[in-house]
ROKEKOL-90642 format. One record per residue: residue in three letters; chain; x, y, z of N, C-alpha, C in turn; residue number from 0. Coordinates in steps of 0.02 Angstrom, whole numbers, always signed. Layout:
% residues N
{ALA A {X Y Z} {X Y Z} {X Y Z} NUM},
...
***
This chain:
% residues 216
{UNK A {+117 +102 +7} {+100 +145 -50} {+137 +212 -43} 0},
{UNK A {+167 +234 -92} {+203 +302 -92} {+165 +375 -95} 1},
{UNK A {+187 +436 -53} {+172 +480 -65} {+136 +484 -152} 2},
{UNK A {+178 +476 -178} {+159 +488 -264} {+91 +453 -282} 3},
{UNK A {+97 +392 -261} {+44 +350 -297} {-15 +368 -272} 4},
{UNK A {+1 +395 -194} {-83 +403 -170} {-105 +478 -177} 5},
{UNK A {-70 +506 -206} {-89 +557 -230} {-101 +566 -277} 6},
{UNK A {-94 +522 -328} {-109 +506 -407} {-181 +506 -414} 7},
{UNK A {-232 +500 -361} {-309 +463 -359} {-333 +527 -344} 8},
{UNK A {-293 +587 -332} {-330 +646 -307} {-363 +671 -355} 9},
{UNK A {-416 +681 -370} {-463 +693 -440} {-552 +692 -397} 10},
{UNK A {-562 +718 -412} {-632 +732 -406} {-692 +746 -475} 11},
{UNK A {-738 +742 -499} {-759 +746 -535} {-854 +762 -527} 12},
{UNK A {-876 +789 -505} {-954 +816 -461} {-986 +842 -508} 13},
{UNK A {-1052 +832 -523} {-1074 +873 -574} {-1134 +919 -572} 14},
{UNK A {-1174 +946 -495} {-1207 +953 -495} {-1209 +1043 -506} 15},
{UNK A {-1259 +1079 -519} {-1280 +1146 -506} {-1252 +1158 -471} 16},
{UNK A {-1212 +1247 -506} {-1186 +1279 -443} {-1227 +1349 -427} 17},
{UNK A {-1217 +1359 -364} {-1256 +1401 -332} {-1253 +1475 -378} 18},
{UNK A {-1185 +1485 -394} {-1199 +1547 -427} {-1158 +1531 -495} 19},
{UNK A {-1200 +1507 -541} {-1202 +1520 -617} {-1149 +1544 -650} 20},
{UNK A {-1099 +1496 -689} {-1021 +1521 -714} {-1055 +1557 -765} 21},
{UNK A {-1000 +1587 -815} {-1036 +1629 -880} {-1030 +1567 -926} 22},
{UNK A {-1053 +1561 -976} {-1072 +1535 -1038} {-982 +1507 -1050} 23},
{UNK A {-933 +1551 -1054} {-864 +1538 -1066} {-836 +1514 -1012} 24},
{UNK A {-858 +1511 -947} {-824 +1484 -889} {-853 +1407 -890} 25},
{UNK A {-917 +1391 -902} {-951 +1328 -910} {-922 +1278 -946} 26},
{UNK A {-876 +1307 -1021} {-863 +1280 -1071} {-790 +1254 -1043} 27},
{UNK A {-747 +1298 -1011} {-700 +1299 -975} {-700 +1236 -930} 28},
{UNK A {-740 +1244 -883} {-717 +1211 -819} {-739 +1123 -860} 29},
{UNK A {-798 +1113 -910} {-806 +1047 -945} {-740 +1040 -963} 30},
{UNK A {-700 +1073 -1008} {-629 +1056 -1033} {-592 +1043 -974} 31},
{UNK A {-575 +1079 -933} {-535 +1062 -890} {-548 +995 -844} 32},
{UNK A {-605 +974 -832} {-625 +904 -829} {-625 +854 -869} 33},
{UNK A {-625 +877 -930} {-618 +797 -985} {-559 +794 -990} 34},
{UNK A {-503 +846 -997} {-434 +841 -1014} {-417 +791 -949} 35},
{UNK A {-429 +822 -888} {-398 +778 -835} {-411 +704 -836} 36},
{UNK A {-463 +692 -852} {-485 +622 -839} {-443 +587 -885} 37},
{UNK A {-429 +613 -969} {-392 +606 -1004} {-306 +591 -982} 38},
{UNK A {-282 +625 -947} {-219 +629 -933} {-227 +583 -876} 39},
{UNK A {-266 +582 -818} {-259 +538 -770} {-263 +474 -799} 40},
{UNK A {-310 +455 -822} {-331 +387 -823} {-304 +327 -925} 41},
{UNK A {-282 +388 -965} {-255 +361 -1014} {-192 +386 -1053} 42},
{UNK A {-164 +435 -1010} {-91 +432 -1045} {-47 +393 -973} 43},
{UNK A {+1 +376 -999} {+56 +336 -970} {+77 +382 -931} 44},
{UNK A {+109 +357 -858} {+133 +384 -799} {+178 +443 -831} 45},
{UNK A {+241 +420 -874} {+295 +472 -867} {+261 +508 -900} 46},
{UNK A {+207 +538 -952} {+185 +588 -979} {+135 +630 -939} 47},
{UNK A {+121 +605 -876} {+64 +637 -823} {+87 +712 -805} 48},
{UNK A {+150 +713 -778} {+146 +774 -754} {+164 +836 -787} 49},
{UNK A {+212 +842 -850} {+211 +878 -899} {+130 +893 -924} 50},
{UNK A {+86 +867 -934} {+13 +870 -968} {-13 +904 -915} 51},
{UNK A {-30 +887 -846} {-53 +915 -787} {-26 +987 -773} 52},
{UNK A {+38 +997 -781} {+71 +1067 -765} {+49 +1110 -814} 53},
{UNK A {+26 +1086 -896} {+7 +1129 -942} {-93 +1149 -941} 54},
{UNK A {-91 +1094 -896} {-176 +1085 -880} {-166 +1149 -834} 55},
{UNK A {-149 +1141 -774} {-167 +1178 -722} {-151 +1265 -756} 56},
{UNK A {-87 +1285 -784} {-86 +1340 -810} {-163 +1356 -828} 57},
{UNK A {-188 +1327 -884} {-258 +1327 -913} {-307 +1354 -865} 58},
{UNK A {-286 +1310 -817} {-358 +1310 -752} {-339 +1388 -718} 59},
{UNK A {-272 +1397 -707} {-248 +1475 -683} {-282 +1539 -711} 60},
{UNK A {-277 +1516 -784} {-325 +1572 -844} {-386 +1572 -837} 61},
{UNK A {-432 +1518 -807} {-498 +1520 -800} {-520 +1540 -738} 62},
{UNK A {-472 +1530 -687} {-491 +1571 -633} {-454 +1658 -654} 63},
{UNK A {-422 +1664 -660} {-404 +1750 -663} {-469 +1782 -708} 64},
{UNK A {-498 +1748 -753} {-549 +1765 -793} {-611 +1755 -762} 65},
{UNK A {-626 +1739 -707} {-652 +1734 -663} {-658 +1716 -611} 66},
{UNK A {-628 +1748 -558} {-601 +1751 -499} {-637 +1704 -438} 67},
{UNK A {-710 +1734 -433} {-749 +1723 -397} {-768 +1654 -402} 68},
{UNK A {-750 +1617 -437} {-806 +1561 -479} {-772 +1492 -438} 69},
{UNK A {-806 +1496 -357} {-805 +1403 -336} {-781 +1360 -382} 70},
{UNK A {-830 +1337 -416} {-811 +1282 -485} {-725 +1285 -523} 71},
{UNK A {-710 +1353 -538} {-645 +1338 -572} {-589 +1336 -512} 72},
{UNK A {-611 +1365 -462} {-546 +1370 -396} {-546 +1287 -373} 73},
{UNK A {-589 +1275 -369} {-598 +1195 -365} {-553 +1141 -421} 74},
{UNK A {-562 +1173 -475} {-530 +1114 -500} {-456 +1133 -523} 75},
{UNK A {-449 +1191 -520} {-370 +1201 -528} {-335 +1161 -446} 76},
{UNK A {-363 +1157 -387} {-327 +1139 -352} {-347 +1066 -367} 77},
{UNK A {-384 +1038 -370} {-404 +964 -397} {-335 +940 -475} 78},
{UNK A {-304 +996 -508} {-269 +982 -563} {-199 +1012 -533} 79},
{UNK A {-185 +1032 -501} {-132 +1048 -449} {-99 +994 -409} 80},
{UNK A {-171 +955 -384} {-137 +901 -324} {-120 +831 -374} 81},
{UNK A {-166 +813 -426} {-142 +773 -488} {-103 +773 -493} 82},
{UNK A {-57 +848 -512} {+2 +866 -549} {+53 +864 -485} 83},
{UNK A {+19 +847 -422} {+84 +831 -335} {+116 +763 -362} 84},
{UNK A {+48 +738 -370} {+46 +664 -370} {+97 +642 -438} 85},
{UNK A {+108 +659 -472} {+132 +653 -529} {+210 +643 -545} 86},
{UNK A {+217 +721 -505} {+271 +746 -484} {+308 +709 -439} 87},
{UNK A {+278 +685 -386} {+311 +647 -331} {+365 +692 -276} 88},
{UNK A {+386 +643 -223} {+434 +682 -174} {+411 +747 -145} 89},
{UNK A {+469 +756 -121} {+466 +847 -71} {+439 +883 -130} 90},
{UNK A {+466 +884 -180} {+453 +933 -222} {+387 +960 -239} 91},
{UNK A {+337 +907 -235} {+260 +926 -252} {+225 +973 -166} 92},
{UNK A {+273 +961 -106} {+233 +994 -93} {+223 +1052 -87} 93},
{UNK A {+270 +1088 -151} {+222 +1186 -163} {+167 +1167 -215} 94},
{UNK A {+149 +1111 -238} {+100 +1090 -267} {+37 +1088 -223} 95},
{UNK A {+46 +1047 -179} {-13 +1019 -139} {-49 +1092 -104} 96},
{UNK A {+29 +1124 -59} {+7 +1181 -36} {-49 +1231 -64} 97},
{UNK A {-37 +1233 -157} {-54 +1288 -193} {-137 +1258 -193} 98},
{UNK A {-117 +1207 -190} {-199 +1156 -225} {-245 +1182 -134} 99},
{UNK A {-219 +1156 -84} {-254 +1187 -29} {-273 +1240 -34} 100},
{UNK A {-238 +1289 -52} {-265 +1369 -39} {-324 +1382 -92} 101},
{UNK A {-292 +1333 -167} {-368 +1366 -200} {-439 +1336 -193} 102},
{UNK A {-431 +1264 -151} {-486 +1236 -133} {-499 +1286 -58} 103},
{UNK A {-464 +1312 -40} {-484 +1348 +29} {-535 +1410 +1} 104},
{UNK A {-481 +1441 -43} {-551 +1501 -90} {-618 +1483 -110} 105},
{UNK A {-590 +1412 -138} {-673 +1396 -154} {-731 +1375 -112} 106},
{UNK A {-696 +1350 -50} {-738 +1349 -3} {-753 +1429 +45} 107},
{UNK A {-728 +1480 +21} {-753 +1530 +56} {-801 +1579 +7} 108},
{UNK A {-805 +1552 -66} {-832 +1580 -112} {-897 +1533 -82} 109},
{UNK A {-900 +1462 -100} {-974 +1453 -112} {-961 +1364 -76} 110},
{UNK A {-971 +1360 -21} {-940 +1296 +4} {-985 +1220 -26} 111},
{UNK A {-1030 +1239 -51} {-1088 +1179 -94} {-1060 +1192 -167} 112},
{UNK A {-1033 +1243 -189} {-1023 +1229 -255} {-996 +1150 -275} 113},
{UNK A {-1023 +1106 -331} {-1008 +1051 -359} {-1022 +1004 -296} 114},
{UNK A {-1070 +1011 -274} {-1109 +974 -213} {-1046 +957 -161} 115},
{UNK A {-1000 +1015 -146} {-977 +1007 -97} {-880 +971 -110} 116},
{UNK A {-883 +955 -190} {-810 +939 -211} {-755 +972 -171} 117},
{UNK A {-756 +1043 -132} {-707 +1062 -110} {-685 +1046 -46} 118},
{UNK A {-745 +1025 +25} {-721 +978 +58} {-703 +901 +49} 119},
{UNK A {-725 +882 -23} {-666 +787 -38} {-630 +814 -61} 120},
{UNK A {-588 +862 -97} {-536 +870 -120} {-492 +882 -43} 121},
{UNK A {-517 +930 -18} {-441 +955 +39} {-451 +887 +100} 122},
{UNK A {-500 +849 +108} {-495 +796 +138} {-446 +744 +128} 123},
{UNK A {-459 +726 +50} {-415 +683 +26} {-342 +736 +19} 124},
{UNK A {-315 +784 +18} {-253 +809 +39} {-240 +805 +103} 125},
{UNK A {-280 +812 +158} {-259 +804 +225} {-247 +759 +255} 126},
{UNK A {-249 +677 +217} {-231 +624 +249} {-193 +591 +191} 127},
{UNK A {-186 +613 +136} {-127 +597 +100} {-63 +634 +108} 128},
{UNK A {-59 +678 +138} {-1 +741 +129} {+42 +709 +200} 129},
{UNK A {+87 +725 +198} {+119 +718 +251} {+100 +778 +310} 130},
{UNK A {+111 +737 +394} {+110 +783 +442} {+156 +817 +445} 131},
{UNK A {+141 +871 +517} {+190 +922 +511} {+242 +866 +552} 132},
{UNK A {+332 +897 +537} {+340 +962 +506} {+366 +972 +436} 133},
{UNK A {+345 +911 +397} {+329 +899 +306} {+288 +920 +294} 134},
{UNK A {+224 +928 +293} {+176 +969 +275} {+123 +982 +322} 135},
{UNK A {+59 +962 +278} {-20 +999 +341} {-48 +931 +351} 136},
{UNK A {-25 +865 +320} {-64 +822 +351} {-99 +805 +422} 137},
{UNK A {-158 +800 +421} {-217 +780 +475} {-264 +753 +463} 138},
{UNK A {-258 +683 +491} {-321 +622 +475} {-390 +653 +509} 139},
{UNK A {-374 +694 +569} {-429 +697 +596} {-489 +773 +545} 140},
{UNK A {-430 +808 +515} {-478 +878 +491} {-481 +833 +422} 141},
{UNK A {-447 +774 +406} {-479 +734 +332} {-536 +705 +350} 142},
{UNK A {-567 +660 +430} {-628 +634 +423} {-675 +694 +413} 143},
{UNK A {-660 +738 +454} {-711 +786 +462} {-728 +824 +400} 144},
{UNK A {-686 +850 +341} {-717 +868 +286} {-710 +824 +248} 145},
{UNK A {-726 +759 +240} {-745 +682 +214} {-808 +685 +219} 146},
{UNK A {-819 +663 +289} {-907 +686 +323} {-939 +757 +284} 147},
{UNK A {-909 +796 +286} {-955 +857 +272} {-958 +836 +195} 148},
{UNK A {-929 +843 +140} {-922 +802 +86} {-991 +735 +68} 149},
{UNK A {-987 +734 +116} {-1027 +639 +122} {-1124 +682 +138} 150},
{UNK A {-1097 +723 +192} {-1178 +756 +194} {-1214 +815 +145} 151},
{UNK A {-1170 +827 +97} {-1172 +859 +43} {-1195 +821 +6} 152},
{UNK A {-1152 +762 -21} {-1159 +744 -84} {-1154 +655 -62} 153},
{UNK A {-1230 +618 -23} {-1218 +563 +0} {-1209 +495 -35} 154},
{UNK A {-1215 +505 -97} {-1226 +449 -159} {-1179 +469 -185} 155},
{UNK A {-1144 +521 -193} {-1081 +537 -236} {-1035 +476 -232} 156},
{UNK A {-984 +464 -306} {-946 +424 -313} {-902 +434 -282} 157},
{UNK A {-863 +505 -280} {-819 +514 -262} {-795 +539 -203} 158},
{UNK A {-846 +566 -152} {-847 +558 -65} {-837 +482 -42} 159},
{UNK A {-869 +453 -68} {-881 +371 -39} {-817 +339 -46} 160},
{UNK A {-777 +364 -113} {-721 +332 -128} {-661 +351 -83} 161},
{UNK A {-645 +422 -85} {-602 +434 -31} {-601 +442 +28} 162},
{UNK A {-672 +435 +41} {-697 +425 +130} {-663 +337 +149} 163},
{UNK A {-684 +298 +86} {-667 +220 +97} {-598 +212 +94} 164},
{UNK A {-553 +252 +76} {-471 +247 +50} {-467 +267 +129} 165},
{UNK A {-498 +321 +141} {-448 +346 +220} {-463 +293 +275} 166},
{UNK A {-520 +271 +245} {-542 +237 +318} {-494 +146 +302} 167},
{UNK A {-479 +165 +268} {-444 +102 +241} {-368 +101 +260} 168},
{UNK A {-356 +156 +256} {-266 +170 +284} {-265 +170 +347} 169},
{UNK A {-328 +186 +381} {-328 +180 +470} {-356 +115 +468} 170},
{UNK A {-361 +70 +442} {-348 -3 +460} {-438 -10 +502} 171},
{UNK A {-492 +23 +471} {-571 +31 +489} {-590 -13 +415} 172},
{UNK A {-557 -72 +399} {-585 -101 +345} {-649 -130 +352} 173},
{UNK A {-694 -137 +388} {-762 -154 +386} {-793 -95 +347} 174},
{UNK A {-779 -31 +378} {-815 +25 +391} {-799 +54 +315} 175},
{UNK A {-731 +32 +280} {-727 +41 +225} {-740 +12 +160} 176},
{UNK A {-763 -46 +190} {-783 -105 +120} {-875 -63 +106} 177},
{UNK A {-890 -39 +162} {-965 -15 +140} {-939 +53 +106} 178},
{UNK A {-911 +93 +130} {-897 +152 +75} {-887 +140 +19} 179},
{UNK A {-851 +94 -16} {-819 +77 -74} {-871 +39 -108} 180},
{UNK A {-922 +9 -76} {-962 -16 -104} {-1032 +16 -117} 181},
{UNK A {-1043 +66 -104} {-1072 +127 -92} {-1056 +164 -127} 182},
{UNK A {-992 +196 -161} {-960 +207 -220} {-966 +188 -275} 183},
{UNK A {-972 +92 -290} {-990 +81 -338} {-1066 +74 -357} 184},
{UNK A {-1084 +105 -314} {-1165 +102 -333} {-1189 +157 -334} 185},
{UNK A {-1127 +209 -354} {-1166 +275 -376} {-1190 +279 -473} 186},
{UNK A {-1232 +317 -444} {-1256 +354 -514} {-1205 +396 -553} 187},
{UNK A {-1202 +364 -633} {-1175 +387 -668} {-1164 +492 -682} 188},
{UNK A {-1116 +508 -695} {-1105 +587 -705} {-1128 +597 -769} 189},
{UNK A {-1181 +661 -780} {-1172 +659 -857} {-1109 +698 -895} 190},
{UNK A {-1081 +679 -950} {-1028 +684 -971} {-945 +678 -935} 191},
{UNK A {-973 +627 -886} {-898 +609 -825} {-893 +539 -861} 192},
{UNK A {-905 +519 -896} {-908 +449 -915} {-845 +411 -904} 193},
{UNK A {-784 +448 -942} {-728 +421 -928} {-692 +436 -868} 194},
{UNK A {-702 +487 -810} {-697 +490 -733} {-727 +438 -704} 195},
{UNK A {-790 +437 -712} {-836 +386 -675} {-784 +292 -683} 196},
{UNK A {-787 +271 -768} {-739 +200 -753} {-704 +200 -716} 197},
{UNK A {-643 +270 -729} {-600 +264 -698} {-587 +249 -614} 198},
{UNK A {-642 +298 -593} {-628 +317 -501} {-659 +233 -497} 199},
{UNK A {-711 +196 -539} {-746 +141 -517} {-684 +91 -520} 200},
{UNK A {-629 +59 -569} {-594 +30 -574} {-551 +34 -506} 201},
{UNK A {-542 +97 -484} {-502 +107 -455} {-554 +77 -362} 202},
{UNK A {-583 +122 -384} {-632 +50 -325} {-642 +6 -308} 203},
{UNK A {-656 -46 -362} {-640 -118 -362} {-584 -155 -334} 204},
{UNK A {-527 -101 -363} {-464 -148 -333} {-453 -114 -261} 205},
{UNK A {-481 -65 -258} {-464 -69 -171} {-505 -93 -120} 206},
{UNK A {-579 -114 -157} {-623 -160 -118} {-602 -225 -128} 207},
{UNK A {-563 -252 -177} {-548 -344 -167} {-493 -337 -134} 208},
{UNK A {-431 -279 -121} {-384 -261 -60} {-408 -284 +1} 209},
{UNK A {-482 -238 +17} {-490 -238 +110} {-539 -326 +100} 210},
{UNK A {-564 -333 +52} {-581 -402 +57} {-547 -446 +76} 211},
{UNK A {-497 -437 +65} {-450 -517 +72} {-422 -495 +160} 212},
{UNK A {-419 -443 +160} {-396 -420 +218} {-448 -441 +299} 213},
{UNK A {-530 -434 +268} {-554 -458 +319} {-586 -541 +318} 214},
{UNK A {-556 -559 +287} {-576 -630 +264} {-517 -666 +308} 215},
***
């Protein structure tokens, strides 16, 4: 699987209470900036992904400068950043990936539970998709570890389970990953993630009949 493709799945989508309360216009915001993505990830065609993503993330740039402080939008601009790696493909995405780390790093120093914890599965799933040094920051071992923290945040979440089961799946722990993935699909629906939720689930399926055949 290519740099590109496995970075294509980087998307997160969490919906719970955040600790400190966006404004009324940041709320409305960070919903758009989640339906658009799911939109562009999961139903426009590959070559139109990363042009749409690069005009997304600008968007997401304006909602954080308009509010700086706000976990929730620092979160998903780097969540629409690493999309837009993935998109992009090659060396080139990684001042992408980089940028997407630092603003999931803010958001974890703003409010580290905001979106039950989305900002350790996001830089998890960058730390074992990204390349090691001296190409980038890749590390499987600081990806289990904010996987796990992710997972004790948010333990039914779709989308911990999913990329906890992808990593543990590339280190060749396919037992250990057919229960994540299946654990994934037995999460509870997001309200208004509807079209995230098929998607990350589709995308589950085929990587659980993957490690199936694999331990069969």
């Amino acid at each position: 699987m290519t740099f590109a493709r496995t970075l294509l799945c980087t998307l997160l989508c969490l919906g719970s209470l955040p600790a400190f309360a966006l404004s009324e216009q940041g709320q409305q915001q960070l919903q758009q900036l989640q339906g658009r993505w799911a939109e562009i990830n999961y139903q426009l065609p590959k070559k139109q992904r990363e042009a749409a993503f690069a005009t997304l993330a600008e968007q997401a740039q304006q909602a954080v400068k308009a509010e700086p402080g706000a976990a929730e939008l620092l979160i998903w601009r780097g969540i629409i950043l690493s999309t837009q790696a993935g998109a992009k493909g090659g060396l080139g995405a990684l001042s992408l990936v980089k940028q997407a780390k630092a603003s999931l790093e803010q958001a974890l120093a703003a409010d580290p539970k905001a979106l039950a914890g989305s900002a350790y599965t996001s830089l998890g799933s960058l730390y074992y998709q990204v390349p090691g040094w001296p190409i980038g920051f890749g590390d499987d071992e600081k990806a289990e570890a904010m996987l796990k923290q992710a997972l004790a945040l948010n333990p039914e979440g779709i989308d911990p389970n999913y990329f906890y089961g992808d990593f543990l799946q590339r280190n060749k722990r396919y037992a250990e990953a057919k229960v994540a993935l299946e654990k994934a699909l037995q999460a509870p629906d997001r309200p208004g993630r509807a079209s995230a939720d098929a998607g990350r689930r589709a995308e589950a399926r085929q990587l659980l009949a993957e490690i199936t055949k694999k331990l069969e």
